[in-house]
N, C-alpha and C positions, 0 to 999 in steps of 0.2 A: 301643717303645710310641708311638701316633700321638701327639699334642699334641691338650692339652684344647681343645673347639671349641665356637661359639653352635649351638643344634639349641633347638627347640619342643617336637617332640612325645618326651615324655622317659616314657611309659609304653605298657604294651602293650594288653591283653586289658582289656574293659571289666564284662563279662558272665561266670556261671561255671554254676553248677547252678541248673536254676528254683528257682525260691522258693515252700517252702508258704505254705500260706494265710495263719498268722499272719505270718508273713515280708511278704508283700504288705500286708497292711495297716499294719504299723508303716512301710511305704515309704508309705501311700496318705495316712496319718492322721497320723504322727508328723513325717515328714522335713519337710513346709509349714511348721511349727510351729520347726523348730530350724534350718532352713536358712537359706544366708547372702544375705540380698538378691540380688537380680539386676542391681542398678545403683546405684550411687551410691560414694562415699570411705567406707570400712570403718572408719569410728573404733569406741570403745568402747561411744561415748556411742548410735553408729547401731545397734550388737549386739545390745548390753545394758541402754542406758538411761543409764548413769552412767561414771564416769571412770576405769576399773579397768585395771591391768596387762593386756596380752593377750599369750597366749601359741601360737604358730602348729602344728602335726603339717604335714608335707607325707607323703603315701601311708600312712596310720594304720592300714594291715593291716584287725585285724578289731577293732580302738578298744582293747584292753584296756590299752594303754600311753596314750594320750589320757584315757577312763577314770577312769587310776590317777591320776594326774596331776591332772585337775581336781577329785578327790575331796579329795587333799592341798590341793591351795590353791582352797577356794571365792572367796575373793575376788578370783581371776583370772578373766580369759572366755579363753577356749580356741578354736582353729579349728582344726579338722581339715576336710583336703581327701584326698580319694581316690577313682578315677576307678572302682574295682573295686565293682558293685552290691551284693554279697557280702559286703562287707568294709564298705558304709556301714550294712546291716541289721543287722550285728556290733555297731559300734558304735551305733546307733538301741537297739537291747538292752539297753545300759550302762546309756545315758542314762534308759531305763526303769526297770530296777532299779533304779539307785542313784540316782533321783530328782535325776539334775544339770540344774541349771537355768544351767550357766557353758559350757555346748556351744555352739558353733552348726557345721553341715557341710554343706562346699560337696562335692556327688559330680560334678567333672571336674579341669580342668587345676588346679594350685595357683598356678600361674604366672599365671593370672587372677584370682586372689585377691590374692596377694603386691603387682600392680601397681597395687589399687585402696586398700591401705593409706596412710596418710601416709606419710611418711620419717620415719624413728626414733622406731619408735611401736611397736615390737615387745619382748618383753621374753628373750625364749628364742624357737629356733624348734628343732622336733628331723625329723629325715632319718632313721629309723631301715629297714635294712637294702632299699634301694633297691633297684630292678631292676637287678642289673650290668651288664648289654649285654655280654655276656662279649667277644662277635667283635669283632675291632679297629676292622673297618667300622661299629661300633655304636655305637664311644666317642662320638661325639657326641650320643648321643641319653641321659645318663648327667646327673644331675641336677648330679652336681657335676661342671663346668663351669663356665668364668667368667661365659657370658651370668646362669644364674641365679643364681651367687653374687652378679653384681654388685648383682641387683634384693636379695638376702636383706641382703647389705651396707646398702644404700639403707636398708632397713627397721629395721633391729635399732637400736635405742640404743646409742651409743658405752656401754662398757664391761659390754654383756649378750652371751649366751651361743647359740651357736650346736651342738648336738649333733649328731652323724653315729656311726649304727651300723652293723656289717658282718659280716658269717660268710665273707664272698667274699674270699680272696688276693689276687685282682685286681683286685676296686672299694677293696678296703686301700691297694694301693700305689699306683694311679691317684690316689685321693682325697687322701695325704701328699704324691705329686710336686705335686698342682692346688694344695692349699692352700699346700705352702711356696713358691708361687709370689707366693702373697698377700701385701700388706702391712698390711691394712686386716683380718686375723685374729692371731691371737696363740693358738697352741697351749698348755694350760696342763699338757700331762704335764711331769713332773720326771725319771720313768722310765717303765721299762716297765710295771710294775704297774699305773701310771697310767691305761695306756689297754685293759690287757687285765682290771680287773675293774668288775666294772658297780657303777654308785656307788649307796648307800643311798635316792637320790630318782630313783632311773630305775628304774620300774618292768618287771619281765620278760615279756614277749610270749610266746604260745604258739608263736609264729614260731623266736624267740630257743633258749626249751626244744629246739625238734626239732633244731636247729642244732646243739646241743650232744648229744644224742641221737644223732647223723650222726658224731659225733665231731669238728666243726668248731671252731676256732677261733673267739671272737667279740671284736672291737675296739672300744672304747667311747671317742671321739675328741671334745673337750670344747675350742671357739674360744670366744674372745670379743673381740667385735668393737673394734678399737680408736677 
């Protein structure tokens, strides 16, 4: 297995099936409205307004785990970043029906999001079932890697939580070799059960469902940062 390496561009495909009409306009009409600045230090208070916990999604699928999440805790602000057009009208959706006003969604890289936060200003961030880059020649383009873990490091508060999910065997054992490499995360399973069932406040992704549906495995890997 190559050794974890810095790589930028950590996703693929940006664009999927056109969008019907209602689709285009919650991108035309909605996404101005909840989207994340385009310049400036991402505090809470530049979000939201006020001094609240924030909690980050890096590749938030199609939002239902974002979502769930910001429903449970209103008095968090939430960031979800995902570069798939598809997947931000998903979550645009949510945020309609279930009337959240603790969103805000940047659709590109998250790694420009992450670097405009303060230092230890993040309260959880969650990685839920990333692009594996299966090919070896890929591993570097594989989120967890030390370049971005060192910026999620940066960001998270000493003693908050960092989430990583996975169906892939091999983004599993890559992601266990990267992190036991770290010193600066602290693994909290005791055992196995630990990390193979999904805990009561992580919500389940339609993603996750067909995983299990495939008859795949799924790993639910819970750091906190020291």
């Amino acid at each position: 297995m190559d050794e974890p390496q810095k790589f930028r561009r950590l996703y693929g495909r940006a664009k999927g099936h056109k969008l019907r009409a209602g689709q285009a306009a919650l991108v035309e009409d909605m996404l101005p409205r909840v989207a994340v600045p385009e310049t400036g230090t991402l505090t809470s208070e530049a979000l939201f307004g006020d001094a609240r916990p924030l909690e980050l999604e890096i590749g938030f699928g199609a939002g239902e785990h974002l979502a769930g999440q910001a429903a449970a805790r209103p008095g968090h602000g939430f960031i979800g970043c995902e570069p798939f057009l598809n997947g931000v009208v998903g979550a645009l959706g949510h945020i309609r029906d279930q009337q959240l006003g603790n969103v805000r969604l940047h659709m590109g890289d998250a790694l420009e999001v992450v670097e405009r936060l303060p230092d230890a200003n993040l309260d959880r961030v969650y990685l839920l079932h990333p692009d594996p880059w299966r090919k070896a020649r890929h591993a570097k383009r594989r989120m967890v890697n030390h370049g971005p873990l060192d910026l999620i490091a940066a960001k998270l508060k000493p003693g908050c939580e960092f989430r990583l999910g996975t169906d892939d065997p091999t983004y599993c054992r890559w992601s266990m070799m990267v992190m036991n490499q770290r010193r600066d995360f602290e693994w909290q399973a005791q055992e196995a059960k630990d990390f193979l069932t999904r805990p009561d406040d992580w919500p389940e992704t339609r993603y996750e469902r067909k995983a299990r549906r495939m008859g795949h495995e799924v790993w639910y890997f819970q750091y906190l940062r020291i």
